[in-house]
N, CA, C and O atoms as a CHARMM CRD file, in Angstrom:
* protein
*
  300
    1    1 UNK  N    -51.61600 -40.85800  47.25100 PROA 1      0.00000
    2    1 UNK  CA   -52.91900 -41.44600  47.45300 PROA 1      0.00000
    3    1 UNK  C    -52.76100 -42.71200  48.28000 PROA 1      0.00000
    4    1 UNK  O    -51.76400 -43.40900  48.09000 PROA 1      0.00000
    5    2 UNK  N    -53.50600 -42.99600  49.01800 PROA 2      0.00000
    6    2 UNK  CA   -53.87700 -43.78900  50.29800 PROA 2      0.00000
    7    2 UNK  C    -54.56300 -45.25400  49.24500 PROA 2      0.00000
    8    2 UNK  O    -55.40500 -44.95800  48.39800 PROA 2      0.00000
    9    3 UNK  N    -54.27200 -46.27800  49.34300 PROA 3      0.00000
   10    3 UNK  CA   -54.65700 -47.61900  48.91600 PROA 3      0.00000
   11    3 UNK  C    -54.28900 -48.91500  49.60200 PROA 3      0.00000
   12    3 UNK  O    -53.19500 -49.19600  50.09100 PROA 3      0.00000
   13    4 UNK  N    -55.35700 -49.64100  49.55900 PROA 4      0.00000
   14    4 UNK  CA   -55.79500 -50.88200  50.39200 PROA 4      0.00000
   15    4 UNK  C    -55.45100 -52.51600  49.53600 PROA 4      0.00000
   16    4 UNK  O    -56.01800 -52.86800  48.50200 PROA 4      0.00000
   17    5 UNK  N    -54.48000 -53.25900  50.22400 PROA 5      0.00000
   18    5 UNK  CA   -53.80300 -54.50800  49.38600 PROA 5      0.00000
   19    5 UNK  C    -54.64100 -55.71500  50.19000 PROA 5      0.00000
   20    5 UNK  O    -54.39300 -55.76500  51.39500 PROA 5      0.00000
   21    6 UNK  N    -55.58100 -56.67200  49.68900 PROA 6      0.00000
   22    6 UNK  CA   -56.20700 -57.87100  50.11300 PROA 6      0.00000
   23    6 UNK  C    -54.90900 -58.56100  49.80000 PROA 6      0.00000
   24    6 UNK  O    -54.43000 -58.71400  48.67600 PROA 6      0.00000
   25    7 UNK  N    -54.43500 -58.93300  50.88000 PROA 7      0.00000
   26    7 UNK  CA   -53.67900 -60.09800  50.36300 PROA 7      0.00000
   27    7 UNK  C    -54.29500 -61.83500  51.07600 PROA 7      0.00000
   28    7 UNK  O    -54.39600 -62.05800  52.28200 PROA 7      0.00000
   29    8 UNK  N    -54.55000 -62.61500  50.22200 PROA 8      0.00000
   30    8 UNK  CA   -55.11200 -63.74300  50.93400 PROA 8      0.00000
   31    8 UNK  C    -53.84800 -64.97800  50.81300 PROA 8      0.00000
   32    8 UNK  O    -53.24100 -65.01000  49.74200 PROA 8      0.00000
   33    9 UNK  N    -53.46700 -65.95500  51.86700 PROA 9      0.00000
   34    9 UNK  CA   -52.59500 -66.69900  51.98000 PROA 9      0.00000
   35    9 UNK  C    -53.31100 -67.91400  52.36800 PROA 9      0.00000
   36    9 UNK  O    -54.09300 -67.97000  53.31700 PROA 9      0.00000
   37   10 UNK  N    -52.99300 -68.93100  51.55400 PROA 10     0.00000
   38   10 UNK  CA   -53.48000 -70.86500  51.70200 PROA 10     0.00000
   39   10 UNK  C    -52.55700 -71.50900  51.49400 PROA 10     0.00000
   40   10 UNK  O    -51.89600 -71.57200  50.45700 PROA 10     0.00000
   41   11 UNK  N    -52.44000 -71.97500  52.32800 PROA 11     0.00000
   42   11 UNK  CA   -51.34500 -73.48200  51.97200 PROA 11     0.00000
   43   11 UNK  C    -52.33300 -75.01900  52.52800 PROA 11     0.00000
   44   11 UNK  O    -53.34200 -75.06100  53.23300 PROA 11     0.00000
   45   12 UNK  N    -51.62800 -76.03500  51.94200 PROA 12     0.00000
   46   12 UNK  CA   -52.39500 -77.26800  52.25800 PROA 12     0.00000
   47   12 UNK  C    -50.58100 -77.88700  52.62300 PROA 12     0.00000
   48   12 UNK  O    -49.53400 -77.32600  52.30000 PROA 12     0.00000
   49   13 UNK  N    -50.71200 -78.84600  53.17900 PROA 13     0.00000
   50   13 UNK  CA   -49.92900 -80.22500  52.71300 PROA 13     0.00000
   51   13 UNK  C    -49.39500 -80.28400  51.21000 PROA 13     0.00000
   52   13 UNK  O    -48.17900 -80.20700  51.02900 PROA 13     0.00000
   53   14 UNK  N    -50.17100 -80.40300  50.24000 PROA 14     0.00000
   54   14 UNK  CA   -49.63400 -81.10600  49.39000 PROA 14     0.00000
   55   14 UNK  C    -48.83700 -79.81700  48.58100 PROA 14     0.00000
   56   14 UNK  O    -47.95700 -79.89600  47.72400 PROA 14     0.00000
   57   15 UNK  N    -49.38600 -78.77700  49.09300 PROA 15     0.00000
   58   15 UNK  CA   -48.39600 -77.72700  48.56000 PROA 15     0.00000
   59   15 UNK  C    -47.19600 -77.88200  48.67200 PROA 15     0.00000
   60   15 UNK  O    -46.76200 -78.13900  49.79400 PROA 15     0.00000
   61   16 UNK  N    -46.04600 -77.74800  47.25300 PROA 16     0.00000
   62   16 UNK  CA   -44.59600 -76.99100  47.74900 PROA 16     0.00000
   63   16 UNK  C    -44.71600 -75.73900  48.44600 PROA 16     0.00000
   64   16 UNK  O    -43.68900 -75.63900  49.11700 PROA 16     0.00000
   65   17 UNK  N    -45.56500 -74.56800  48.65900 PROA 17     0.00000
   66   17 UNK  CA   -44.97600 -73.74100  49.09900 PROA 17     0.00000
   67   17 UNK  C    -46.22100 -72.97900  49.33400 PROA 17     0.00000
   68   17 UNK  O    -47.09400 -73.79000  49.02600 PROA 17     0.00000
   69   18 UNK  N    -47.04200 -71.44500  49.85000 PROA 18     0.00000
   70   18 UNK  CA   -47.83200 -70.71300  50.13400 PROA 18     0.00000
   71   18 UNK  C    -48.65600 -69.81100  48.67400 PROA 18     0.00000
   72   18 UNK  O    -48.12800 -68.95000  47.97100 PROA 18     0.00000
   73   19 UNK  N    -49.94600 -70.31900  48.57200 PROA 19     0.00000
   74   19 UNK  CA   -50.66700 -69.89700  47.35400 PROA 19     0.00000
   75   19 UNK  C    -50.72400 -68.47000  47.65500 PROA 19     0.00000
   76   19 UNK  O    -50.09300 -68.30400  48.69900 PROA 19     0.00000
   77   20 UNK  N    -51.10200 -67.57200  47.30300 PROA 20     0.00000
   78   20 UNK  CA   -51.10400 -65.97300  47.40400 PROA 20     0.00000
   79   20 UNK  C    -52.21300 -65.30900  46.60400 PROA 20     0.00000
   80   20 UNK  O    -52.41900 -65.91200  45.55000 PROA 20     0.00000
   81   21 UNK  N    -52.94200 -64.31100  46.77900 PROA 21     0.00000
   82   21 UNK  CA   -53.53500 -63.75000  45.73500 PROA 21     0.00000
   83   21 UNK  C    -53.95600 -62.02100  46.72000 PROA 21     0.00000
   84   21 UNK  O    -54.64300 -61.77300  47.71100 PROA 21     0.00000
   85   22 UNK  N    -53.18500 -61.24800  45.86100 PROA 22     0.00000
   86   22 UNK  CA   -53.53100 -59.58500  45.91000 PROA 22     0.00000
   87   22 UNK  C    -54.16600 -59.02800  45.20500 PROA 22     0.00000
   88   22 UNK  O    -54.06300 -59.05200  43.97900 PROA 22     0.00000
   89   23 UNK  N    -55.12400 -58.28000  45.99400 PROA 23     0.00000
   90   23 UNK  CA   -56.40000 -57.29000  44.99600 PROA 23     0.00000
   91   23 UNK  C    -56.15200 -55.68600  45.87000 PROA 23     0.00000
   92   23 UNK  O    -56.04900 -55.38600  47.06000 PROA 23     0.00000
   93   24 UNK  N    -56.12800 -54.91300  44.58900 PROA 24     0.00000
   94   24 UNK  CA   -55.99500 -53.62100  45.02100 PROA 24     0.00000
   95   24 UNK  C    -57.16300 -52.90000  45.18300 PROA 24     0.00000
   96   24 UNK  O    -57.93600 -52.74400  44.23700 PROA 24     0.00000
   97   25 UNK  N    -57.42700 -52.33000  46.55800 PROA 25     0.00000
   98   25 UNK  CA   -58.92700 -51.67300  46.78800 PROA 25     0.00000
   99   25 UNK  C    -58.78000 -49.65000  46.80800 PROA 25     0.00000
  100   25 UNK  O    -57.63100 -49.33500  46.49600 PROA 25     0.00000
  101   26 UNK  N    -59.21100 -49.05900  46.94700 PROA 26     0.00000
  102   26 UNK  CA   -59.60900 -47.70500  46.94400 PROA 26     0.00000
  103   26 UNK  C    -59.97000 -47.46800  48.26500 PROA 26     0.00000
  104   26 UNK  O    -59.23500 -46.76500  48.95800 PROA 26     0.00000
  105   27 UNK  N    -61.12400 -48.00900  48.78000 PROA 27     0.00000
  106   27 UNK  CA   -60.84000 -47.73000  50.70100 PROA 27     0.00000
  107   27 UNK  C    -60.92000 -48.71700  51.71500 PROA 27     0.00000
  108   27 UNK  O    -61.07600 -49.88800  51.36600 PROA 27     0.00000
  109   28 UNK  N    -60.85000 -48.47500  52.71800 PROA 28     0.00000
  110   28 UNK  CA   -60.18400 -49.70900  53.32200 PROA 28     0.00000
  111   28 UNK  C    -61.98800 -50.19100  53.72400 PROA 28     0.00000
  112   28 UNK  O    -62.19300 -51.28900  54.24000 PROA 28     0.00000
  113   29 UNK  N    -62.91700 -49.43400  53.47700 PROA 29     0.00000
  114   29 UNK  CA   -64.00300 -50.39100  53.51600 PROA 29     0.00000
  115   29 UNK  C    -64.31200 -51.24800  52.85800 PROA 29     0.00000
  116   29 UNK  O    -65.02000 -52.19700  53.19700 PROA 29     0.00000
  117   30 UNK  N    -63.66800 -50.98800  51.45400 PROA 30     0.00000
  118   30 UNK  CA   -64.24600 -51.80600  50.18300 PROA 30     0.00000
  119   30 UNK  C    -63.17200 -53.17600  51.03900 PROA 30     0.00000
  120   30 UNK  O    -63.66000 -54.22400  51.46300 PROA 30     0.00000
  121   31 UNK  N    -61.60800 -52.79600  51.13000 PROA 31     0.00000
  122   31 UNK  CA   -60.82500 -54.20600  51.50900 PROA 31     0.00000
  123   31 UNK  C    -61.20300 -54.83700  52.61100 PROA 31     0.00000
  124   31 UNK  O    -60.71000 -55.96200  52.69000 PROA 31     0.00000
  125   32 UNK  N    -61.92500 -54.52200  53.52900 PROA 32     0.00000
  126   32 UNK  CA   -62.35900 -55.24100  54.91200 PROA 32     0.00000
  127   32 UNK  C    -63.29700 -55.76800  54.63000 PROA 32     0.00000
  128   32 UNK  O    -63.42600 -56.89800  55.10100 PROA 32     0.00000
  129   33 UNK  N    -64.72900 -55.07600  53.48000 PROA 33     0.00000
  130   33 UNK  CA   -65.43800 -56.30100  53.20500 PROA 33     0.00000
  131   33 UNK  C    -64.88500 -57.21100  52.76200 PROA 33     0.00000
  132   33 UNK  O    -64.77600 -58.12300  53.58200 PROA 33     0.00000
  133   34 UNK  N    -64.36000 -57.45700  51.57800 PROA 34     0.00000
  134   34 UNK  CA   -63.89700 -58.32300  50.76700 PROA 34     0.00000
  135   34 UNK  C    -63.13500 -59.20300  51.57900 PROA 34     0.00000
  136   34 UNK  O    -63.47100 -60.37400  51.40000 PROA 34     0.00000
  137   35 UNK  N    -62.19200 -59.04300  52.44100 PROA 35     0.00000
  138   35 UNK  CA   -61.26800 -59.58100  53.37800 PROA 35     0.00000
  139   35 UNK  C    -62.66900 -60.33500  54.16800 PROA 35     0.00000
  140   35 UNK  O    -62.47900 -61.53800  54.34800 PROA 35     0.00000
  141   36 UNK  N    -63.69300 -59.95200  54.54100 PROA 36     0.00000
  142   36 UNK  CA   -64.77800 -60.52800  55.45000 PROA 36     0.00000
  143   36 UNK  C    -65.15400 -61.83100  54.73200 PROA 36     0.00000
  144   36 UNK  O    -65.15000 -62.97300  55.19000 PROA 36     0.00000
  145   37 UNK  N    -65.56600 -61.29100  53.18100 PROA 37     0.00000
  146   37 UNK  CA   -66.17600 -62.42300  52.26900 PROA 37     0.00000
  147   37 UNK  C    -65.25000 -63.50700  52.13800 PROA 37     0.00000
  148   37 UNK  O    -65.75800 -64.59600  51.86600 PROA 37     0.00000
  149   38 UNK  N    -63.91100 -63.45300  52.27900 PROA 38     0.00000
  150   38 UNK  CA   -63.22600 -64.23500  51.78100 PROA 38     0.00000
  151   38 UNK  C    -63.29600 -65.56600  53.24100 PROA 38     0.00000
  152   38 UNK  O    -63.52900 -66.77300  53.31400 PROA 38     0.00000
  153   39 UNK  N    -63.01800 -64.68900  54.00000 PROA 39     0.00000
  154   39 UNK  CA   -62.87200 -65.88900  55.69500 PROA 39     0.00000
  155   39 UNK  C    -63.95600 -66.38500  56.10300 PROA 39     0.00000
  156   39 UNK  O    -63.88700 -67.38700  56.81500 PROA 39     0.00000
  157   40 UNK  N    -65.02000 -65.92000  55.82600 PROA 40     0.00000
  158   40 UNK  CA   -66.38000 -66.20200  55.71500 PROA 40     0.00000
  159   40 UNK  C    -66.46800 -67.46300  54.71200 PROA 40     0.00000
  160   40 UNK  O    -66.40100 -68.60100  55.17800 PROA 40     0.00000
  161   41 UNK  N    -66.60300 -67.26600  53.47600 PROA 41     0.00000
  162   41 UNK  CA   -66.28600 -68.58700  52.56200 PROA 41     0.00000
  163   41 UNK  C    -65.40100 -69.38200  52.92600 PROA 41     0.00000
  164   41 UNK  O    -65.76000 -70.53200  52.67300 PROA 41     0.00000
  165   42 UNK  N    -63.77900 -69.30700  53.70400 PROA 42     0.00000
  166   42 UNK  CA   -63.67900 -70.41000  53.64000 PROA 42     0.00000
  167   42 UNK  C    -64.24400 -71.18100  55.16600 PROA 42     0.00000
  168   42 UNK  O    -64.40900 -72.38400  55.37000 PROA 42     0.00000
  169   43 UNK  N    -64.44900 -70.09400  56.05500 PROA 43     0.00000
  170   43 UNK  CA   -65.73400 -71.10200  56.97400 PROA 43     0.00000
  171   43 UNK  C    -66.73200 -71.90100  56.74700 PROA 43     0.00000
  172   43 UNK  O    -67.20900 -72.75300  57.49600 PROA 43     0.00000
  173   44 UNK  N    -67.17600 -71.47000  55.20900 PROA 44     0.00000
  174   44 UNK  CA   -68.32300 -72.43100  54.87100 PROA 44     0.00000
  175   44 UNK  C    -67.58300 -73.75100  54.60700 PROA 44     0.00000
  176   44 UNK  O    -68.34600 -74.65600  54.94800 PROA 44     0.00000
  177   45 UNK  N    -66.62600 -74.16400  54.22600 PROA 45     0.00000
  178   45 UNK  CA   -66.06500 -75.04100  54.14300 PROA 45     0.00000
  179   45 UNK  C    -66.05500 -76.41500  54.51400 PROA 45     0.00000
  180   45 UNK  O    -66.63300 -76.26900  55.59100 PROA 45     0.00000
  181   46 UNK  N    -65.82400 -77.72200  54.44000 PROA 46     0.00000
  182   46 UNK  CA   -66.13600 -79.12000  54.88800 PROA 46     0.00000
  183   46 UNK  C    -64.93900 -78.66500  56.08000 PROA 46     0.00000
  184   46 UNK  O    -64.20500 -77.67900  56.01000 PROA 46     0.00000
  185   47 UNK  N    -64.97800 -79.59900  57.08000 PROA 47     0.00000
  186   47 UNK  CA   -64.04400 -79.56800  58.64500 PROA 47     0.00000
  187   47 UNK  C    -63.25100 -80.03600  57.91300 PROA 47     0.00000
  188   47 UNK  O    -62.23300 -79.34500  57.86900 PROA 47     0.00000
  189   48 UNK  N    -63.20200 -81.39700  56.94500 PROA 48     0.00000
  190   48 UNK  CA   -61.73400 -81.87400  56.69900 PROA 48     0.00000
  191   48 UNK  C    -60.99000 -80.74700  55.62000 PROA 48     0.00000
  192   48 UNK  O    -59.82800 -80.39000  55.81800 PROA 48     0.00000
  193   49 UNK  N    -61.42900 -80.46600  54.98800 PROA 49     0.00000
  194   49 UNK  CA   -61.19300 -78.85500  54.33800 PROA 49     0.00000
  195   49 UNK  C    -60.36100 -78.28200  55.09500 PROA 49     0.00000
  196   49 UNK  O    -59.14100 -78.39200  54.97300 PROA 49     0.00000
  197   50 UNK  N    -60.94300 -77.61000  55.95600 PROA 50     0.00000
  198   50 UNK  CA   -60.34600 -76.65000  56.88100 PROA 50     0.00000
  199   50 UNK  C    -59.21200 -77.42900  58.00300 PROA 50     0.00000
  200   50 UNK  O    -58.47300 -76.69400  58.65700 PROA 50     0.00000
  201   51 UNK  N    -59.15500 -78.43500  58.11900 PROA 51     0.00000
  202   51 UNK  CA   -58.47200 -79.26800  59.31200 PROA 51     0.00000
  203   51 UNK  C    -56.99500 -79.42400  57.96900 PROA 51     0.00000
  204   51 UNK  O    -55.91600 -79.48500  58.55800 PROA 51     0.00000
  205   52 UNK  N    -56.88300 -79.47200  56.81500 PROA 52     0.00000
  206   52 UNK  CA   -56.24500 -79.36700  56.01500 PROA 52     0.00000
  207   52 UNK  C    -55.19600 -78.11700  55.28600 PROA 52     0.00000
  208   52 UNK  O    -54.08700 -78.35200  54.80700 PROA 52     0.00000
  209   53 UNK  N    -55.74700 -76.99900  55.33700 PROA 53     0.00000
  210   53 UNK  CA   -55.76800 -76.24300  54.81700 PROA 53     0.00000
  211   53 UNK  C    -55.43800 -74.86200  55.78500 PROA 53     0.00000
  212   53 UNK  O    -56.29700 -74.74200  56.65900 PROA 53     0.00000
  213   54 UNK  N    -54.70900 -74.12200  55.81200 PROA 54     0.00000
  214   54 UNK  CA   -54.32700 -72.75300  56.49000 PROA 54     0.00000
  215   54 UNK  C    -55.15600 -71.75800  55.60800 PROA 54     0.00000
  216   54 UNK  O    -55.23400 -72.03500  54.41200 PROA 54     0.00000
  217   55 UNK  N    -55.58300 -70.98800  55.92100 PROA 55     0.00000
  218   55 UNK  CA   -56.25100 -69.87100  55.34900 PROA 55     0.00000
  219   55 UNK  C    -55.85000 -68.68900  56.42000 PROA 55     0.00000
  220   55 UNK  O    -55.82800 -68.80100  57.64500 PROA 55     0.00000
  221   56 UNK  N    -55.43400 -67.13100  55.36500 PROA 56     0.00000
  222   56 UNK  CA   -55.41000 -66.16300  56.36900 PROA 56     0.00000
  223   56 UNK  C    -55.57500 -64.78800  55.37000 PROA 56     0.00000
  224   56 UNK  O    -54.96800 -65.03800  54.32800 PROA 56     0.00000
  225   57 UNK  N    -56.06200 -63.68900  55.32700 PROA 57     0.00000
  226   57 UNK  CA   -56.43000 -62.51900  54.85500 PROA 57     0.00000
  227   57 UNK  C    -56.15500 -61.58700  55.45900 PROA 57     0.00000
  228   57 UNK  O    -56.80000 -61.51100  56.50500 PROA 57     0.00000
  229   58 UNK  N    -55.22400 -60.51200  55.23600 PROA 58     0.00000
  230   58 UNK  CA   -54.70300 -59.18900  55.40400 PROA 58     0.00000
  231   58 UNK  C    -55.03800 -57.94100  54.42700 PROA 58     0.00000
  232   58 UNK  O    -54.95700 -58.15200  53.21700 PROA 58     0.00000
  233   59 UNK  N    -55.45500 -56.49300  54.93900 PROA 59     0.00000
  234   59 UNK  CA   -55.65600 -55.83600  54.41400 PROA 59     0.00000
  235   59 UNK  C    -54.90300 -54.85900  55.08600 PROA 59     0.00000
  236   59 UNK  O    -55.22600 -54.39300  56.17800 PROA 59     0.00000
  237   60 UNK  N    -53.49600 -54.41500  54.18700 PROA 60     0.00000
  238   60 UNK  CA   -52.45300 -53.73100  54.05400 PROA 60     0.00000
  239   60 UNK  C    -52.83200 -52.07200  53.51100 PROA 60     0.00000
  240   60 UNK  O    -53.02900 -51.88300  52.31000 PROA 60     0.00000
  241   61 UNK  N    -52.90000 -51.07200  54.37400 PROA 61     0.00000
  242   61 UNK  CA   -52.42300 -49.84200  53.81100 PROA 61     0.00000
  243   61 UNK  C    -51.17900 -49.17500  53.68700 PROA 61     0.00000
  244   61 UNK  O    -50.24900 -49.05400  54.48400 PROA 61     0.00000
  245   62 UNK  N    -51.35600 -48.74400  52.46600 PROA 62     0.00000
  246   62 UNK  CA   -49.83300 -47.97900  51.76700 PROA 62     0.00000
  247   62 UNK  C    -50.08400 -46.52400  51.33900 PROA 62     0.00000
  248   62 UNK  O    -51.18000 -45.97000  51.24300 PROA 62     0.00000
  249   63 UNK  N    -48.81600 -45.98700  51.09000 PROA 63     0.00000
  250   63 UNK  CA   -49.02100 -44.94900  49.81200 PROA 63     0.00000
  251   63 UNK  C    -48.68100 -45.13500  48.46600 PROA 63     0.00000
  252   63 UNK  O    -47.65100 -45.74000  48.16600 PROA 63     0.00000
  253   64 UNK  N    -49.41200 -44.69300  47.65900 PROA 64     0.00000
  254   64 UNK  CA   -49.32900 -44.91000  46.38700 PROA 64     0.00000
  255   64 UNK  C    -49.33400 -44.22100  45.31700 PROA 64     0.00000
  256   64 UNK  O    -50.29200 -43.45000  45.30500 PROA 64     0.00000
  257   65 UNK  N    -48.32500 -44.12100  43.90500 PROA 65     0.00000
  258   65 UNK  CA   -48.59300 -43.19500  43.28700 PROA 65     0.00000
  259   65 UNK  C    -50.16200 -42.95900  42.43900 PROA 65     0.00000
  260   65 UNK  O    -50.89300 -43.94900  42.41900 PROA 65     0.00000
  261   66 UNK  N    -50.60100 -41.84800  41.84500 PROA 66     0.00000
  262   66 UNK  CA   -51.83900 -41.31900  41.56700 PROA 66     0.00000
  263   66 UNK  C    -52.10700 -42.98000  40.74600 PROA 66     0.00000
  264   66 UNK  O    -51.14100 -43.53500  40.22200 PROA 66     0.00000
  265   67 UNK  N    -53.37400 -43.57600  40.72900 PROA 67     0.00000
  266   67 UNK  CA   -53.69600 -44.62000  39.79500 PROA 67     0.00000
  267   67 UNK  C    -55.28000 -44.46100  39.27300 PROA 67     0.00000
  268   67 UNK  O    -56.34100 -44.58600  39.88600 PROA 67     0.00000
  269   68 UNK  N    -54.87100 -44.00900  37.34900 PROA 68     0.00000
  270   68 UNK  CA   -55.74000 -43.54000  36.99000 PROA 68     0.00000
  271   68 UNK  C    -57.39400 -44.57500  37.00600 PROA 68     0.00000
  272   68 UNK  O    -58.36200 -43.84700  36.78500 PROA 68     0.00000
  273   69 UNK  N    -57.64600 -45.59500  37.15900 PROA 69     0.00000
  274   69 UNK  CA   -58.54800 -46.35000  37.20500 PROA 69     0.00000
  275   69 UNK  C    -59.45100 -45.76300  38.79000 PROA 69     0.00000
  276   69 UNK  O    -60.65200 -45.98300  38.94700 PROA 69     0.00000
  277   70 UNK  N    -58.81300 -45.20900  39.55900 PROA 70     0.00000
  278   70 UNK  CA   -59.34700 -45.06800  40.69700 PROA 70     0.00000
  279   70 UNK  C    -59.45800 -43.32700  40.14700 PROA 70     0.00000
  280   70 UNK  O    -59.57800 -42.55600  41.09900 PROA 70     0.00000
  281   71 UNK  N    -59.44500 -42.99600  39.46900 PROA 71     0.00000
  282   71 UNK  CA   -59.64800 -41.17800  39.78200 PROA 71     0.00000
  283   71 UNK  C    -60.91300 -41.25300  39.75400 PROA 71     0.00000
  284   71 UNK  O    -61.26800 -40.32900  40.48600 PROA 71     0.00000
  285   72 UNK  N    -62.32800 -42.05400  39.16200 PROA 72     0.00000
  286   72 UNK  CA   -63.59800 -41.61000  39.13500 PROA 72     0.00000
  287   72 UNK  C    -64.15100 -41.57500  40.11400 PROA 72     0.00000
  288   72 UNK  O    -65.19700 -40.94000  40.25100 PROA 72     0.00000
  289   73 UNK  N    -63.27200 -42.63100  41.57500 PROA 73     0.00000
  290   73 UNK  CA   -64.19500 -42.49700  42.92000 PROA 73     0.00000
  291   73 UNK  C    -63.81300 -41.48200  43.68500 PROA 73     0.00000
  292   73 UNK  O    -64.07600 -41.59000  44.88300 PROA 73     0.00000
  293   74 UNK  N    -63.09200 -40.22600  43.20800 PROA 74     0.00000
  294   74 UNK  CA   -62.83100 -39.65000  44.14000 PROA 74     0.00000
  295   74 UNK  C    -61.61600 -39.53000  44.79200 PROA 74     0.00000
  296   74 UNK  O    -61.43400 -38.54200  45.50300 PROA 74     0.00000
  297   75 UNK  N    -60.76600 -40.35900  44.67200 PROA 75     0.00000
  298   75 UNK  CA   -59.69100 -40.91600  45.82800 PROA 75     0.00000
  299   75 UNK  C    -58.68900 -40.06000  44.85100 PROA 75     0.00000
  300   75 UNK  O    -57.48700 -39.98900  45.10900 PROA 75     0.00000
């Protein structure tokens, strides 16, 4: 089965090191919105915010073994 990885990446300055956060999607429409919502929000952002702060969002396809939470959509 075919599955979609949001991975979102932030770092600031005061970070030691690159914040991370992965969400597992079902099709790559559901992860491209979500990937949209996310870069979108942090555009809403203050300039010194963003003049601070790296922001970046990837939506990774893989193969994957069967995962029963996803059998009701179909996939």
């Amino acid at each position: 089965m075919k599955v979609w990885l949001l991975v979102l990446f932030m770092h600031t300055p005061e970070m030691p090191s690159i914040r991370y956060q992965a969400e597992l999607y079902a099709t790559d429409f559901d992860c491209i919105e979500q990937q949209a919502a996310a870069l979108n929000n942090f555009e809403q952002r203050s300039e010194e915010y963003k003049d601070r702060t790296k922001f970046d969002a990837h939506c990774i396809e893989f193969d994957a073994f069967e995962i029963p939470y996803y059998k009701p959509l179909g996939t």
